[in-house]
PyMOL CGO cylinders between C-alpha atoms (Angstrom):
from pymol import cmd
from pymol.cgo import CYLINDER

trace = [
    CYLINDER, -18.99, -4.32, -20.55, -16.36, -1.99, -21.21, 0.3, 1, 1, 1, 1, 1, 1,
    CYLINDER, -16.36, -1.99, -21.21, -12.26, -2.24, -21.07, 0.3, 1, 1, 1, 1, 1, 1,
    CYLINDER, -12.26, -2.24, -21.07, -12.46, -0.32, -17.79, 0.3, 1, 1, 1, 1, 1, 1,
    CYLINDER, -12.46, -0.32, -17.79, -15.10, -2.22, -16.21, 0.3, 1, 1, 1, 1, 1, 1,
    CYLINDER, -15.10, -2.22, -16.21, -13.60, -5.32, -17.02, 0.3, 1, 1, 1, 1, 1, 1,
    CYLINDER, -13.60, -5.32, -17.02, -10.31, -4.18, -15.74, 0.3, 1, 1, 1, 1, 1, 1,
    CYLINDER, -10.31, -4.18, -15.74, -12.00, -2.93, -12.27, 0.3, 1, 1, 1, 1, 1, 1,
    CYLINDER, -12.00, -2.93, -12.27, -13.65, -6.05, -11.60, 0.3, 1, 1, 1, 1, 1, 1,
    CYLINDER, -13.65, -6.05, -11.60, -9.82, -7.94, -10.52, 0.3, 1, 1, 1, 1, 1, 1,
    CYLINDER, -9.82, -7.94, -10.52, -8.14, -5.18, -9.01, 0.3, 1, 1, 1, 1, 1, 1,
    CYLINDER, -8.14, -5.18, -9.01, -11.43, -4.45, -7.23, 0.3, 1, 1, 1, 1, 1, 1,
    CYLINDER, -11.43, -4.45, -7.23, -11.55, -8.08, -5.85, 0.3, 1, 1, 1, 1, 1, 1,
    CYLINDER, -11.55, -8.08, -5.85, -7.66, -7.60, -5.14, 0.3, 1, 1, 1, 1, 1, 1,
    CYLINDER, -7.66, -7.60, -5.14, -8.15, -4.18, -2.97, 0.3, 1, 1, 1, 1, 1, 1,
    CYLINDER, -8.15, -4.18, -2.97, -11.47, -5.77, -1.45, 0.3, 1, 1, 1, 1, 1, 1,
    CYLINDER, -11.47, -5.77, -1.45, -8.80, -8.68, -0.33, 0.3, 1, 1, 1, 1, 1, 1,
    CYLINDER, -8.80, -8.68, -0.33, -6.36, -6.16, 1.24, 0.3, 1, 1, 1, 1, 1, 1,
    CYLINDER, -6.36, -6.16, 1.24, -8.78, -4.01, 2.57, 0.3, 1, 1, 1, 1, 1, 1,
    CYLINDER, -8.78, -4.01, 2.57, -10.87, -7.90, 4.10, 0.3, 1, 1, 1, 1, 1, 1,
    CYLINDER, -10.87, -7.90, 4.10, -7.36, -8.51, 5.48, 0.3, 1, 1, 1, 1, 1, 1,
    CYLINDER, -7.36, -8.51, 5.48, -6.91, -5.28, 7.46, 0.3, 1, 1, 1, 1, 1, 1,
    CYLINDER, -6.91, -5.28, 7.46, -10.55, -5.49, 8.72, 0.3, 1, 1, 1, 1, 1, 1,
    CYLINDER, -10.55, -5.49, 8.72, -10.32, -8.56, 9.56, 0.3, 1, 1, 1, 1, 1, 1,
    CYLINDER, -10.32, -8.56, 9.56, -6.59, -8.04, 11.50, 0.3, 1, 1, 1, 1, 1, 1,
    CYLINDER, -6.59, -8.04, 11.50, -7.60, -4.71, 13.12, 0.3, 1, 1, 1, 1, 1, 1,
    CYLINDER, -7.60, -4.71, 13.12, -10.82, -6.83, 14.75, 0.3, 1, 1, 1, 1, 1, 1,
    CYLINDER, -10.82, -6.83, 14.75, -9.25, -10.10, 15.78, 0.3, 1, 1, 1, 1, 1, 1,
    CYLINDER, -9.25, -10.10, 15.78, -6.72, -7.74, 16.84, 0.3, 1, 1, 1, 1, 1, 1,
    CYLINDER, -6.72, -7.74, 16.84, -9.62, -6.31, 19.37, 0.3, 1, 1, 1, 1, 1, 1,
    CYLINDER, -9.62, -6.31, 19.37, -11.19, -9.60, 20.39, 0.3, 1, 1, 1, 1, 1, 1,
    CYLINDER, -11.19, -9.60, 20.39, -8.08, -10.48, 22.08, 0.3, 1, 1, 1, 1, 1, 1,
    CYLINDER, -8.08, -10.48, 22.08, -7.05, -7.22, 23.08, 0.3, 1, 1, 1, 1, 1, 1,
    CYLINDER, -7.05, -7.22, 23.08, -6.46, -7.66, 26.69, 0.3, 1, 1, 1, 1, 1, 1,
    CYLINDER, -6.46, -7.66, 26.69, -3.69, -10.11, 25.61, 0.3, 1, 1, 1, 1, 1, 1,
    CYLINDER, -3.69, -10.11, 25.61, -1.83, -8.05, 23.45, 0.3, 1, 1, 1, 1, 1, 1,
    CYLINDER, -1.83, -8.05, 23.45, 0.71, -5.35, 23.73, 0.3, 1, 1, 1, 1, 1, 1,
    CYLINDER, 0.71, -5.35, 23.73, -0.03, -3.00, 21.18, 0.3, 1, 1, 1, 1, 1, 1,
    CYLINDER, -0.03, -3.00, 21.18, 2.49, -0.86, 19.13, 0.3, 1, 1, 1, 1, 1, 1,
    CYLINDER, 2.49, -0.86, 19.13, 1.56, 2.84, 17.91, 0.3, 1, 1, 1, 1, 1, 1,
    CYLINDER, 1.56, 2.84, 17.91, 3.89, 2.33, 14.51, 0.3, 1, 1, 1, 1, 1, 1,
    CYLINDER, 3.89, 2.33, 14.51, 2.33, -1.30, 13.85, 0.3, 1, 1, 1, 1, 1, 1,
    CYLINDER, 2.33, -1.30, 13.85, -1.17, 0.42, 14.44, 0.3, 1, 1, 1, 1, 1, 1,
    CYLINDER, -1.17, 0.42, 14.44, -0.14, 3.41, 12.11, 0.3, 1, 1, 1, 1, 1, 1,
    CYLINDER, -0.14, 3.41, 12.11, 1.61, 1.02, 9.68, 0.3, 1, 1, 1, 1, 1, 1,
    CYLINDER, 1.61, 1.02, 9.68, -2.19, -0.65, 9.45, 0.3, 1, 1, 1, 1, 1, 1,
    CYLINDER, -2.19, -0.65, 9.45, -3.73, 2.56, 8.81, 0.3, 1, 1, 1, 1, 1, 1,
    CYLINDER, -3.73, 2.56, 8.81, -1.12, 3.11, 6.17, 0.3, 1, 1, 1, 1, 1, 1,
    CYLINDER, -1.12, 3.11, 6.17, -2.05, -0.12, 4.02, 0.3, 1, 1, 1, 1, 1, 1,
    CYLINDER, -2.05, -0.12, 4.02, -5.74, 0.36, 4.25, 0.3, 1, 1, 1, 1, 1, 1,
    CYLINDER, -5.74, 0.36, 4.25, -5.16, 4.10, 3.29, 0.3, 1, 1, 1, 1, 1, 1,
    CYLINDER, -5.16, 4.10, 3.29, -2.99, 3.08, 0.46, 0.3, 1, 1, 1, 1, 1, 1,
    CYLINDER, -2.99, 3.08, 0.46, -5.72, 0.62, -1.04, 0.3, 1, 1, 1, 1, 1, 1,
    CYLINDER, -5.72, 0.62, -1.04, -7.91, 3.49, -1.02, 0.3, 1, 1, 1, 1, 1, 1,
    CYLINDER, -7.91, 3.49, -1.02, -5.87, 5.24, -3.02, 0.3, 1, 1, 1, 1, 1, 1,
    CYLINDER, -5.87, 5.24, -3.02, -4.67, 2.35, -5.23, 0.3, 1, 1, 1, 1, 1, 1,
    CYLINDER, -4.67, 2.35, -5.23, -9.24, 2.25, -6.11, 0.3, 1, 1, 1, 1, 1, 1,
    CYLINDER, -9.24, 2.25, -6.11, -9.27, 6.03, -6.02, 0.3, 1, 1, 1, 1, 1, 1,
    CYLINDER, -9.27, 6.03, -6.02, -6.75, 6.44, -8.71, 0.3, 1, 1, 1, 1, 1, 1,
    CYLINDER, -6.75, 6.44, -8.71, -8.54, 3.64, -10.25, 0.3, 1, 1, 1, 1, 1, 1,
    CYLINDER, -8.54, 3.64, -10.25, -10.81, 5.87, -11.85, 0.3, 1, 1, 1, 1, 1, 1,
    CYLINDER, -10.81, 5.87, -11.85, -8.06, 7.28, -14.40, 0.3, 1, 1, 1, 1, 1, 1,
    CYLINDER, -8.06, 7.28, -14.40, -8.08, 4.43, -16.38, 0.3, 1, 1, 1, 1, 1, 1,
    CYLINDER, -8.08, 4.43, -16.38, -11.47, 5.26, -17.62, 0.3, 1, 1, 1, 1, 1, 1,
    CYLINDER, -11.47, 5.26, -17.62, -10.19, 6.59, -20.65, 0.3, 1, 1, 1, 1, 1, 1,
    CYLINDER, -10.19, 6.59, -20.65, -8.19, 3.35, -21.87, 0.3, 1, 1, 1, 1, 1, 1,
    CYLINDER, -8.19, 3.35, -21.87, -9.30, 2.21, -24.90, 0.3, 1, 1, 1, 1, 1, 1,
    CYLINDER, -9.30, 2.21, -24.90, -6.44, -0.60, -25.61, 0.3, 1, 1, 1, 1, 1, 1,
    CYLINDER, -6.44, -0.60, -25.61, -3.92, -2.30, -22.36, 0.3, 1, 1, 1, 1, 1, 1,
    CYLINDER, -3.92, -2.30, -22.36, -1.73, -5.11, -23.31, 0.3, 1, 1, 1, 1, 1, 1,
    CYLINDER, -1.73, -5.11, -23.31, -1.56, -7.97, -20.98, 0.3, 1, 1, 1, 1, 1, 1,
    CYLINDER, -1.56, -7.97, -20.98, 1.82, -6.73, -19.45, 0.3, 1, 1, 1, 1, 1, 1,
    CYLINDER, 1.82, -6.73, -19.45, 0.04, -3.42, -18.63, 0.3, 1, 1, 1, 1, 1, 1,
    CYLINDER, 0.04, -3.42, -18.63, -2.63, -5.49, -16.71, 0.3, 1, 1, 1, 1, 1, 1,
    CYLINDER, -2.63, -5.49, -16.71, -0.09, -7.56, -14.84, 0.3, 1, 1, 1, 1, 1, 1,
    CYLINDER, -0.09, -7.56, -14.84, 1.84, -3.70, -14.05, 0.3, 1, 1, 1, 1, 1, 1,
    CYLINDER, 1.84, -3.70, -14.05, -1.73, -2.50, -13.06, 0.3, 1, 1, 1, 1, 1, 1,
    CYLINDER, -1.73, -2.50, -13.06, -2.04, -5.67, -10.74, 0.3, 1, 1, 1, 1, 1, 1,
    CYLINDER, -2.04, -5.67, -10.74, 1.13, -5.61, -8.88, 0.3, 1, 1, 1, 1, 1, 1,
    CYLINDER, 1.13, -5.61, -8.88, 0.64, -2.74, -6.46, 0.3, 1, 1, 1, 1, 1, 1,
    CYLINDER, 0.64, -2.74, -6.46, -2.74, -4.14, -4.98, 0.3, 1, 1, 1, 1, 1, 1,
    CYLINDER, -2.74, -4.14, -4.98, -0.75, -7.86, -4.85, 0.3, 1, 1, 1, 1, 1, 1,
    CYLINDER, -0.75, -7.86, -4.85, 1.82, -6.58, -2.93, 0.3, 1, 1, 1, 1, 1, 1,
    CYLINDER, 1.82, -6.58, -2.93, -0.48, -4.42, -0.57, 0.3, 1, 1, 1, 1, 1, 1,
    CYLINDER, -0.48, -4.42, -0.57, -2.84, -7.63, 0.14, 0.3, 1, 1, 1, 1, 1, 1,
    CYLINDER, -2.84, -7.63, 0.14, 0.55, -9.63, 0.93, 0.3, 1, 1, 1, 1, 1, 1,
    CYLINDER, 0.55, -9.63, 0.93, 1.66, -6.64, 3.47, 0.3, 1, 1, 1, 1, 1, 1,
    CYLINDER, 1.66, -6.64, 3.47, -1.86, -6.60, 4.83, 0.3, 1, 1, 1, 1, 1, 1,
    CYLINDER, -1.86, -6.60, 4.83, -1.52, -9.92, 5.28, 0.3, 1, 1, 1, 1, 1, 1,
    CYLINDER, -1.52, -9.92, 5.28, 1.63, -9.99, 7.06, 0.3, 1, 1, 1, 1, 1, 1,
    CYLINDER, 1.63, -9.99, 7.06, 0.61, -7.47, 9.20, 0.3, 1, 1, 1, 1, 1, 1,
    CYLINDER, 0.61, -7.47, 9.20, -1.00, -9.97, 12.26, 0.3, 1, 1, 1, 1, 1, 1,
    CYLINDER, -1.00, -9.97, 12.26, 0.50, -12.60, 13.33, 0.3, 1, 1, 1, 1, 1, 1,
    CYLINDER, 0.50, -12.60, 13.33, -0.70, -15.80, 13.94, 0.3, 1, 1, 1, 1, 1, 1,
    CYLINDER, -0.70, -15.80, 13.94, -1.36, -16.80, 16.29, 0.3, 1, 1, 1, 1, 1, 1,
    CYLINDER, -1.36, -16.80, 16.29, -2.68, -13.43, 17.39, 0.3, 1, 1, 1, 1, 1, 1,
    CYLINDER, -2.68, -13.43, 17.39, -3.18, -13.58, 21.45, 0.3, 1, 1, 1, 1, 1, 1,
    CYLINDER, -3.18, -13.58, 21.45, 0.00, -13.29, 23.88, 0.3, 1, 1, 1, 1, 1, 1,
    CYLINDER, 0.00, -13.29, 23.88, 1.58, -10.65, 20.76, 0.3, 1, 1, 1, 1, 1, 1,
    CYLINDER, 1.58, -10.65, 20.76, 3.96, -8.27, 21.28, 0.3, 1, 1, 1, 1, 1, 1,
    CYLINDER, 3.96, -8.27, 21.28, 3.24, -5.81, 18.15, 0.3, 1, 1, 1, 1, 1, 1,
    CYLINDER, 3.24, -5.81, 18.15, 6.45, -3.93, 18.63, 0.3, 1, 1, 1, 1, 1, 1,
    CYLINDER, 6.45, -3.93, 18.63, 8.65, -7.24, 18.56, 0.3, 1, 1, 1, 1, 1, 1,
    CYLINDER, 8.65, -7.24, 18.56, 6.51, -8.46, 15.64, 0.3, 1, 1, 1, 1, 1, 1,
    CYLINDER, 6.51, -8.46, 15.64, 6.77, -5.18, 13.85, 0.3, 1, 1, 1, 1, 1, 1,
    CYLINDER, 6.77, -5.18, 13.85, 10.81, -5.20, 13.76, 0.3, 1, 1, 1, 1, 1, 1,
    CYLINDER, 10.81, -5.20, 13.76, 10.73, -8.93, 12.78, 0.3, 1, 1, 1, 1, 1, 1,
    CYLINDER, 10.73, -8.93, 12.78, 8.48, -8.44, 10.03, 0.3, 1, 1, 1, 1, 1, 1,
    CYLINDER, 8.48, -8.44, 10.03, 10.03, -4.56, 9.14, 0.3, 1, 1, 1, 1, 1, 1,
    CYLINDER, 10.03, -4.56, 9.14, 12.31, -5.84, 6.26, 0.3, 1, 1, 1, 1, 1, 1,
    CYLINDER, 12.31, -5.84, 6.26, 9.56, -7.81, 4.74, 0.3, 1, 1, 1, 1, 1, 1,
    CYLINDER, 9.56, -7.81, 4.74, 6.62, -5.39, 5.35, 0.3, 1, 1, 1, 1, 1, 1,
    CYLINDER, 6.62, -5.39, 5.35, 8.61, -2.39, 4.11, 0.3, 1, 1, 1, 1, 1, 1,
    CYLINDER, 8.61, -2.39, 4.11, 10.55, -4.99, 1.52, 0.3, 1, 1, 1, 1, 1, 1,
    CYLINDER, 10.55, -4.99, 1.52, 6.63, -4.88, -0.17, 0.3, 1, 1, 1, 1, 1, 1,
    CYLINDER, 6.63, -4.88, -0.17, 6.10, -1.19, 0.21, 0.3, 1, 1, 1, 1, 1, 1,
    CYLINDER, 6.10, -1.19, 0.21, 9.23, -0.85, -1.47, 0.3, 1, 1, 1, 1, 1, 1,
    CYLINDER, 9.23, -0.85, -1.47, 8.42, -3.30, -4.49, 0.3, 1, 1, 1, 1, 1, 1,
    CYLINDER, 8.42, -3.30, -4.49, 5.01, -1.61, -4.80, 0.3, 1, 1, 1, 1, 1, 1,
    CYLINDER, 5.01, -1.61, -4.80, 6.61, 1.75, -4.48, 0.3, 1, 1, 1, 1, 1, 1,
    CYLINDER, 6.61, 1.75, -4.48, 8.53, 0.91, -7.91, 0.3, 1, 1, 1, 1, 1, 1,
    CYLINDER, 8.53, 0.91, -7.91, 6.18, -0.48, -9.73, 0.3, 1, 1, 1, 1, 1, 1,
    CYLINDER, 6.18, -0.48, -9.73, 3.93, 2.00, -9.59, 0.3, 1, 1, 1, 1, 1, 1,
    CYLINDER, 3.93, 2.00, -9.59, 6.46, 4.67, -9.87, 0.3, 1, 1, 1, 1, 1, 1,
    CYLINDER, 6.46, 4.67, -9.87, 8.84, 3.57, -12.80, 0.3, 1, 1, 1, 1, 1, 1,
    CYLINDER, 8.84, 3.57, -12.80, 7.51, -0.13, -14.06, 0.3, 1, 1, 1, 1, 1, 1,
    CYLINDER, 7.51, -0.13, -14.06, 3.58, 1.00, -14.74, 0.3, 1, 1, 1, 1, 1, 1,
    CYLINDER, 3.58, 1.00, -14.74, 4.49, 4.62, -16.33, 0.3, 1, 1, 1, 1, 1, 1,
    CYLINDER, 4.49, 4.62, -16.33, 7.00, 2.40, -18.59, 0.3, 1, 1, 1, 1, 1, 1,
    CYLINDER, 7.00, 2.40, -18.59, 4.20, 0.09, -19.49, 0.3, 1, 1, 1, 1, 1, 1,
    CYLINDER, 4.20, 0.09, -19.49, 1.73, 1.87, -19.79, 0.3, 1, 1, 1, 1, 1, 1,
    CYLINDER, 1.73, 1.87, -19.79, 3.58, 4.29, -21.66, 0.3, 1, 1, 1, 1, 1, 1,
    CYLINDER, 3.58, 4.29, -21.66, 3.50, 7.35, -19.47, 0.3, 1, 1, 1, 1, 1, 1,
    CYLINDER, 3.50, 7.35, -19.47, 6.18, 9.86, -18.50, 0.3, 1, 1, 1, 1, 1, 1,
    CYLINDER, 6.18, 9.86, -18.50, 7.81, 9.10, -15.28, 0.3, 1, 1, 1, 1, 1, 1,
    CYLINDER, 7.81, 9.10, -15.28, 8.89, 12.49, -14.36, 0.3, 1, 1, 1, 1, 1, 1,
    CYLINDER, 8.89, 12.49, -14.36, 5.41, 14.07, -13.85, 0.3, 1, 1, 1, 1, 1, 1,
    CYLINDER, 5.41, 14.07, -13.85, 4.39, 15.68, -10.99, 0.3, 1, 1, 1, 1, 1, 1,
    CYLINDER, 4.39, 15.68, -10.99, 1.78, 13.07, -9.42, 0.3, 1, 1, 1, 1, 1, 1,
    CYLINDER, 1.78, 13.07, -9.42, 4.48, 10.24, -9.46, 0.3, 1, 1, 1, 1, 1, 1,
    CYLINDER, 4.48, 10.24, -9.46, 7.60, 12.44, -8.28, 0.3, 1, 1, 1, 1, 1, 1,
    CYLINDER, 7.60, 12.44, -8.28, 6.30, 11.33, -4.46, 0.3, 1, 1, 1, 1, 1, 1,
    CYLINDER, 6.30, 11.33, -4.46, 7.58, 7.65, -5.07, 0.3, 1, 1, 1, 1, 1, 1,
    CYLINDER, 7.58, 7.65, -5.07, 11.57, 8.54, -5.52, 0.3, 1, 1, 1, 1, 1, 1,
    CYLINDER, 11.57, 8.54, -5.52, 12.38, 9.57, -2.01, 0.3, 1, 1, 1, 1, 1, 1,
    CYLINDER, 12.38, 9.57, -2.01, 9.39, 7.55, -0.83, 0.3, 1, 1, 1, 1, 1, 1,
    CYLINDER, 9.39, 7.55, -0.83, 11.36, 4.38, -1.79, 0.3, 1, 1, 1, 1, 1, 1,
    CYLINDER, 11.36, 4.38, -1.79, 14.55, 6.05, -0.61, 0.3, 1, 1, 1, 1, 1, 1,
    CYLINDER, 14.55, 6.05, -0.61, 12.87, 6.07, 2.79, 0.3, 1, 1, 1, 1, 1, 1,
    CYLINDER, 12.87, 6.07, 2.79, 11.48, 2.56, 2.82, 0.3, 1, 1, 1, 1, 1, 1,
    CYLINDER, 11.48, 2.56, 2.82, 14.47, 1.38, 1.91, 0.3, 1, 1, 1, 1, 1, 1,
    CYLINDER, 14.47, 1.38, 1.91, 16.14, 2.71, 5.42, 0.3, 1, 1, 1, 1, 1, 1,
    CYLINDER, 16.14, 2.71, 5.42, 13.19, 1.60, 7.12, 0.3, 1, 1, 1, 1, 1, 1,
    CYLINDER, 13.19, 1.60, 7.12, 13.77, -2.03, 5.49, 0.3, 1, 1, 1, 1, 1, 1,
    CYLINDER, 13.77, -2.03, 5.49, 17.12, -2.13, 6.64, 0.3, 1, 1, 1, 1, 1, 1,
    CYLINDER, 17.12, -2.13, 6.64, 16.94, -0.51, 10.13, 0.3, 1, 1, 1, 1, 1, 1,
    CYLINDER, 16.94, -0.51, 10.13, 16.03, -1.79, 13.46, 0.3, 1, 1, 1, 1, 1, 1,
    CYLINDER, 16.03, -1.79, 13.46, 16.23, 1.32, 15.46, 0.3, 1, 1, 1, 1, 1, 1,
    CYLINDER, 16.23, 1.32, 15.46, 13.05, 2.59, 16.73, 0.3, 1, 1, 1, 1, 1, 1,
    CYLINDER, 13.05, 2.59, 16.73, 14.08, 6.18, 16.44, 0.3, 1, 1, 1, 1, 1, 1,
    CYLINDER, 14.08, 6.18, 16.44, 14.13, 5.49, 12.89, 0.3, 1, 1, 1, 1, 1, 1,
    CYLINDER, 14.13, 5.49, 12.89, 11.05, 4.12, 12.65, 0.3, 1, 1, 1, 1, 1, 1,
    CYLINDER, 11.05, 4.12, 12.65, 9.56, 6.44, 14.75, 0.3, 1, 1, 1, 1, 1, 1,
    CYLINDER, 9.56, 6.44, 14.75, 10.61, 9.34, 12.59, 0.3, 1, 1, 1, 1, 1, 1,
    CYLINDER, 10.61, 9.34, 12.59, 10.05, 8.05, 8.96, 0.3, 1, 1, 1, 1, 1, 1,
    CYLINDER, 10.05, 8.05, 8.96, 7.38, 5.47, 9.36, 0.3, 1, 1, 1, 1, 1, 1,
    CYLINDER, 7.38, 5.47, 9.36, 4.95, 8.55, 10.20, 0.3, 1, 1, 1, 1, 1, 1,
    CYLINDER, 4.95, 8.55, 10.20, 6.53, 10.51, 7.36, 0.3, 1, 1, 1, 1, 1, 1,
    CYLINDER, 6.53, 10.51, 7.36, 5.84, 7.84, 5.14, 0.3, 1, 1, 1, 1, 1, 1,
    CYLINDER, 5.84, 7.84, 5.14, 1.67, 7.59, 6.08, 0.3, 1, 1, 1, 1, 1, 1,
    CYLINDER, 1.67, 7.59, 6.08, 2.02, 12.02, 5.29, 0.3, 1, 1, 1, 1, 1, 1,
    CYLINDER, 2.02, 12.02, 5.29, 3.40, 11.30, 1.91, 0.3, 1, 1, 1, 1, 1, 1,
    CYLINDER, 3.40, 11.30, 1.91, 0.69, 9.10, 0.88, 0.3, 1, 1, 1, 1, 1, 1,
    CYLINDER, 0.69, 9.10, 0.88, -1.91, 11.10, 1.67, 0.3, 1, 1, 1, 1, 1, 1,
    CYLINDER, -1.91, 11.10, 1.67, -0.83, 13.97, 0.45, 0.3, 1, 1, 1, 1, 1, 1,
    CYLINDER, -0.83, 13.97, 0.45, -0.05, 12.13, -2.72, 0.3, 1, 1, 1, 1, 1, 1,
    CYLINDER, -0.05, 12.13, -2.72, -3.63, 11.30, -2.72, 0.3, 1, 1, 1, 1, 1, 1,
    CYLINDER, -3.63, 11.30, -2.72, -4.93, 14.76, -1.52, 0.3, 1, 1, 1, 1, 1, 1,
    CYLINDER, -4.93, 14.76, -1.52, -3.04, 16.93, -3.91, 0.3, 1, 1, 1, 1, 1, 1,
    CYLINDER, -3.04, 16.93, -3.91, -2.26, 14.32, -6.88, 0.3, 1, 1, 1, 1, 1, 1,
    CYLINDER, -2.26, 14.32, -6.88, -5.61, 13.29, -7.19, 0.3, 1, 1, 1, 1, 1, 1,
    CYLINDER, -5.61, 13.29, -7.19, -7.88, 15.33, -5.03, 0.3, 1, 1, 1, 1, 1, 1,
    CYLINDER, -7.88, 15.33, -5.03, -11.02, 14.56, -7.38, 0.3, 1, 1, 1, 1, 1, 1,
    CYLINDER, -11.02, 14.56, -7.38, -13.03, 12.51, -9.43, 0.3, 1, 1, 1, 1, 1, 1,
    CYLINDER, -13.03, 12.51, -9.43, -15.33, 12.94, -12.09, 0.3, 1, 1, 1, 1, 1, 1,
    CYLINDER, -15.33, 12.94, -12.09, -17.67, 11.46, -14.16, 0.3, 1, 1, 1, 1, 1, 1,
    CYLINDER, -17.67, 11.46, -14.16, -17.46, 13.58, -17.27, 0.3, 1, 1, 1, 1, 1, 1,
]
cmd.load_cgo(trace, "trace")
């Protein structure tokens, strides 16, 4: 077994976690359906996590080439799935049925976004520190107004707000994806 294979098997069982999680919500969420008042931004916010532990797995693939990681560089590499399976997580309430999604949305808002935003700078200026990388490079320039954003979205109640950025916010990340990393390959 090789570094990167050894590497792959935690944050794969951490992303498999977060991505259980949203399953898991977005079904329970439909057993019980006729109970619950449903939210467009909690529903997009959803699609946001599981899109973002996609690409957390998809940019997985670049550490194929590490041939050394010191254990600080694993616990960097581990943060940004933790904090998307504790988001996930917090995502559904619980009990589900009789849930108002848009008042549980705004009460969990700081917390929810709170974890974007710690996951946001870790992978942005912690890992590229630990790992040794440049910060400034084009692939990771996404995360500075990305965490400027979450950061108002953290603090703010208003639903205009939300409305506005919380959309912008599921663009950047794919994007990010799409044009950062819009391939793989095996040689």
């Amino acid at each position: 077994m090789g570094l990167f294979e050894f590497l792959m098997i935690l944050i794969s069982v951490i992303i498999g976690l977060g991505v259980t999680e949203i399953l898991t919500g977005v079904a329970n969420l439909l057993r019980v359906r006729s109970t619950i008042r449903f939210y467009w931004i909690h529903s997009l916010f959803q699609f946001g996590v599981f899109f973002a532990l996609l690409q957390l797995w998809w940019e997985s693939w670049g550490m194929t080439s590490l041939e050394t990681i010191s254990f600080w560089a694993v616990l960097s590499i581990l943060a940004s799935p933790v904090f998307l399976f504790l988001t996930a997580h917090l995502l559904y309430p619980s009990p589900i049925e009789n849930t108002d999604l848009r008042d549980y949305y705004y009460r969990q808002a700081p917390i929810l976004w709170g974890l974007v935003i710690a996951g946001t700078v870790e992978g942005t200026f912690l890992r590229p520190l630990v790992m040794g990388d440049q910060i400034f490079q084009p692939s990771n320039l996404s995360g500075i107004p990305m965490t400027a954003i979450c950061i108002v979205l953290a603090s703010s109640k208003n639903p205009r707000v939300h409305s506005v950025l919380a959309p912008f916010i599921l663009v950047m990340v794919i994007l990010d994806t799409l044009l950062a990393n819009p391939a793989i390959s095996a040689g």
